[in-house]
Structures are given as structure tokens and as C-alpha cells.
N, C-alpha and C positions, 0 to 999 in steps of 0.2 A: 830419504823420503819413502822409500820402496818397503823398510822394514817397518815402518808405520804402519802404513796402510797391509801389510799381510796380519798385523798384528789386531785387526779389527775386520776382519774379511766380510763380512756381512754388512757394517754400515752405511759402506757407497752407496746399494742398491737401494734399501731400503726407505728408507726416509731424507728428504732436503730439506735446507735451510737456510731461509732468505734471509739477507739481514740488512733491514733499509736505515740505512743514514741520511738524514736530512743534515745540509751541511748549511752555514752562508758566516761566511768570512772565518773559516776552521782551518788557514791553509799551514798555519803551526801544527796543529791537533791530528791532520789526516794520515799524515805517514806515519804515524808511532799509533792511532789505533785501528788501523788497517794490517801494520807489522801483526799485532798482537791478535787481532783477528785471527789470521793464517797461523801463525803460531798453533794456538788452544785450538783450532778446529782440524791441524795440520795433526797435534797430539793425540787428540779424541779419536780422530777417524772419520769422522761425520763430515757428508756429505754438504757443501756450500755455495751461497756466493753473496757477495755484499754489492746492494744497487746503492750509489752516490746520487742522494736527489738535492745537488746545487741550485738553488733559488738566486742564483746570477750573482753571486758574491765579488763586490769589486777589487778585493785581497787577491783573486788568483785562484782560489780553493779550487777550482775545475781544473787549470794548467797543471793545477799540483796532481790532483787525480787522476787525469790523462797521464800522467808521468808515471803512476801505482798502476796506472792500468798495464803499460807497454813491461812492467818488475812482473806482476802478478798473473798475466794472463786476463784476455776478454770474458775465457769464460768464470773468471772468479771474480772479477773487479766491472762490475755495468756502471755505465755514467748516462743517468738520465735525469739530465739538468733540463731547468725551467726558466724563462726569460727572467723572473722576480720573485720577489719574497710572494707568496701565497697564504702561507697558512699551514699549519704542522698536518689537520687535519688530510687535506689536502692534498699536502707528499705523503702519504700513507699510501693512500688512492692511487697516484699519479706512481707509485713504486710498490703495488699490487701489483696492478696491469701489465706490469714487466718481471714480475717473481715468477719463478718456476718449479721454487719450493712448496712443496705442502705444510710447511712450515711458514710464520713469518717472525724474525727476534726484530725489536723497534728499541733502540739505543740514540743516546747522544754522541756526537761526535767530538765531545770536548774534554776526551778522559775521566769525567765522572762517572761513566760504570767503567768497571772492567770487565775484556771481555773472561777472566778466567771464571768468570761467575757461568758464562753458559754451557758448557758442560755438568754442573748442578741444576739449572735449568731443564736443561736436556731429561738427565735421570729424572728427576720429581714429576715431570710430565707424565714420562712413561709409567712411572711408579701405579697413574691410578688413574691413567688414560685422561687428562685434565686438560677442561678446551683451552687453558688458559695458564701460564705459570706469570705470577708479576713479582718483582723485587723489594723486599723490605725493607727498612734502614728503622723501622722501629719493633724488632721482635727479633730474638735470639740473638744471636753476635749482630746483629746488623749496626749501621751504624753511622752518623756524618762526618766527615772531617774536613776542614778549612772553611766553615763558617764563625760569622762573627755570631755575638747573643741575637739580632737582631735577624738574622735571617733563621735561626736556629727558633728562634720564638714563632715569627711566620709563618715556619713550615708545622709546625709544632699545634700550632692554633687553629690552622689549618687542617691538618689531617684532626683535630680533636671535633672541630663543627662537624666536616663531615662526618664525624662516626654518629654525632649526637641526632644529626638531623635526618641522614639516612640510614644508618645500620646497614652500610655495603657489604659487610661477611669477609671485609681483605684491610690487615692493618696498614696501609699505603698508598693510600690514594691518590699521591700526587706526583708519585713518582712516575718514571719514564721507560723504564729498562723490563720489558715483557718479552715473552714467546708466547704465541698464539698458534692454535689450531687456520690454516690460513680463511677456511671458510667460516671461522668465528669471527675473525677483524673483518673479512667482508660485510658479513651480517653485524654486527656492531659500529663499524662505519657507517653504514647505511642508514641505521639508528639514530645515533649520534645527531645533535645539534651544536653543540658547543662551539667553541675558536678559543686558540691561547692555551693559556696557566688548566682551565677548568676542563678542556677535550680529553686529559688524562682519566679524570675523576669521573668525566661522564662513562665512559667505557668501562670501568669496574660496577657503574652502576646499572647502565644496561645489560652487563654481562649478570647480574644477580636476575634481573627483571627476566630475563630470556630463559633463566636457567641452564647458564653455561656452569660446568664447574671451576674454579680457582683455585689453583695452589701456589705456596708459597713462596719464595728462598731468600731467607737475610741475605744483605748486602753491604759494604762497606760503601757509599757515595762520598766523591772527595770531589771539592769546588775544581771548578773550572783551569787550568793548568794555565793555559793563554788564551788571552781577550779577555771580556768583556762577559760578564753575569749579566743577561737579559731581563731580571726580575727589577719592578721598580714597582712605582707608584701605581701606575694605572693597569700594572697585570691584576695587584691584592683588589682595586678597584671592582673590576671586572670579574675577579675571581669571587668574591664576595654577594654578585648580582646574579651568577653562571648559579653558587650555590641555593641560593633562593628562589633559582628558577627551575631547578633541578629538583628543589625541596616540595615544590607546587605544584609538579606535573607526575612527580614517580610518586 
């Protein structure tokens, strides 16, 4: 480990990075993308720590990351779990309040991103000082995998309204895998009205409104390894009403 970190000598000090997992019933998911976490940020050099914001998952998911925490260290592994499901919005919030990073990355916990994407995250930031870097899966190699046509069509239909009805300036809008300047998701938090599917999409669009800048990085997203896809009926419902409400007010 020791020859790593000489091998990047400046990146401890200078910049941190939070990286908030919202978790609720991921207790397959947590130890292999927590491993991988530590891994790519262990490589890069770059300074971290990943907050667990457990929403009271009745799977265990907390016992498991009390278990990551005592492998990883307190100061790399924070568990700031919350009595129940909230709201994605929410744990953002609730896992600001606790970041120490000047940075914050917002991922899934269910191995649809990987984290080898953030160290390209990292660079394209710095590249051009950008309050914002978000992940693509429709531009240059990026890309889905393990969807059926039908969710592949939704997301598809999805990211095309919104280009049509807001012209957000980022081909991806509904995806989940960001880095953020920390005092931009503050202010764009605070903005923010949405809940669900559509709080993604809101945030690219306040982020144009405000005048943050955005850049970009293809992605590969691969569905969900274990459990349960969250997406049904009444997310596209709801995401459908978020956009028209989004379409009326910006």
C-alpha cells in the first residue's frame, strides 16, 4: 500500500472524496462494491471515504457494513443509517452533513456503476474545473447491459422527452453515477423539488438553470447483480408528471 501512495504524493492532501451510498436491502451488493471502491481509489491515490446511508433495510445491509467497517477502517467506511426508507433525495442530505469531502461521487449500490469509472470522473473534472461530472450510457462507448427491450425502450423514451422538452445540455439524464463539486449538490439540493425516478433529472436541470458547468464520462451500466430492479409502474407514472412539471416551471 505504501508504494502506492508515494507514487501519487500530492493527492492525499489536496482534494477528498465522498462517496454516498444509499443502500436498503444491498447486503449481497455491499461487500464487493465497497471491495472495489478501496481497490480504484487505493490505485489512483485519491484521497476518500464512503458514508453507508442504510434506510433500515430488513436484509441486514447495516450488520453487513458494520462488518466493512471494522475490514476498512472508521475512517474510510461511515455508517449513517436512518430508521426507514426516506427518499433518495433525502440521503444525499442526511450524507452531506456527514461528508468531509470537498468533493461528493453519488452511486448505486447494486453494481450498476463501476467504481473503475471514477478515476475518469476524477480527471474530466479537473480537466476544465466542472461543478459537475455525470455518467453516460448514451454517448461514446457508453453503454447498457442486462436489460430487457422493455426497460431499454423506457429509459430510451425517457432520456429522449427530456432532451425534447428541456434541452438540459447533458445526454443523460436519468442516470445516477455523478461527482459533484460538494457546494454545487448543496445548492442544487436545496433547489430541487422532485422524489424518485425524476430527482436525477431535476438536478441536471437546475444545474443548467444555475449555471454550473457539466461534463461528461461514457459509462457502461449493467442491471442490477442481486435483488430486485426498483423500477415499475408507478415510478414511469410519476416520472412522467415530475417531467411536466419540470417542463412548466423551468
Amino acid at each position: 500500500m505504501a508504494s502506492r501512495k508515494s507514487s501519487h504524493p500530492n493527492r492525499d492532501r489536496v482534494d477528498k472524496y465522498s462517496v454516498l451510498l444509499p443502500t436498503y436491502n444491498e447486503r449481497e451488493n455491499l461487500p464487493l462494491i465497497v471491495w472495489l471502491l478501496v481497490k480504484y481509489f487505493g490505485e489512483s491515490g485519491y484521497n476518500y471515504e464512503v458514508i453507508v446511508i442504510d434506510d433500515g433495510s430488513p436484509d441486514g445491509t447495516l450488520e453487513v457494513a458494520e462488518q466493512l467497517q471494522k475490514i476498512y477502517g472508521e475512517d474510510k467506511i461511515l455508517l449513517r443509517p436512518r430508521a426507514k426508507k426516506l427518499g433518495l433525495g433525502t440521503a444525499y442530505i442526511h450524507g452531506m452533513r456527514h461528508a468531509t469531502g470537498n468533493f461528493i461521487i453519488i452511486m448505486d449500490a447494486d453494481l450498476s456503476h463501476h467504481p473503475k469509472f471514477i478515476p475518469e470522473f476524477i480527471a474530466k473534472q479537473k480537466e476544465a474545473n466542472y461543478d459537475l461530472v455525470s455518467g453516460t450510457r448514451y454517448r461514446g462507448n457508453g453503454g447498457v447491459y442486462g436489460w430487457d427491450l422493455r426497460r431499454k425502450l423506457i429509459s430510451r423514451g425517457a432520456n429522449y422527452l427530456t432532451q425534447v422538452l428541456l434541452r438540459p445540455g447533458a445526454t443523460d439524464l436519468t442516470g445516477s453515477f455523478r461527482l459533484y463539486k460538494k457546494k454545487v449538490l448543496e445548492s442544487l439540493v436545496e433547489h430541487c423539488v422532485s422524489k424518485g425516478y425524476v430527482f436525477q433529472m431535476e438536478m441536471i436541470v437546475r444545474a443548467r438553470q444555475l449555471n454550473y458547468t457539466v461534463g461528461e464520462v461514457p459509462i457502461s451500466f449493467v442491471d442490477r447483480v442481486y435483488g430486485e430492479s426498483k423500477l415499475g409502474g408507478n415510478e414511469i407514472v410519476s416520472f412522467v408528471k415530475g417531467l411536466l412539471t419540470l417542463f412548466a416551471t423551468t
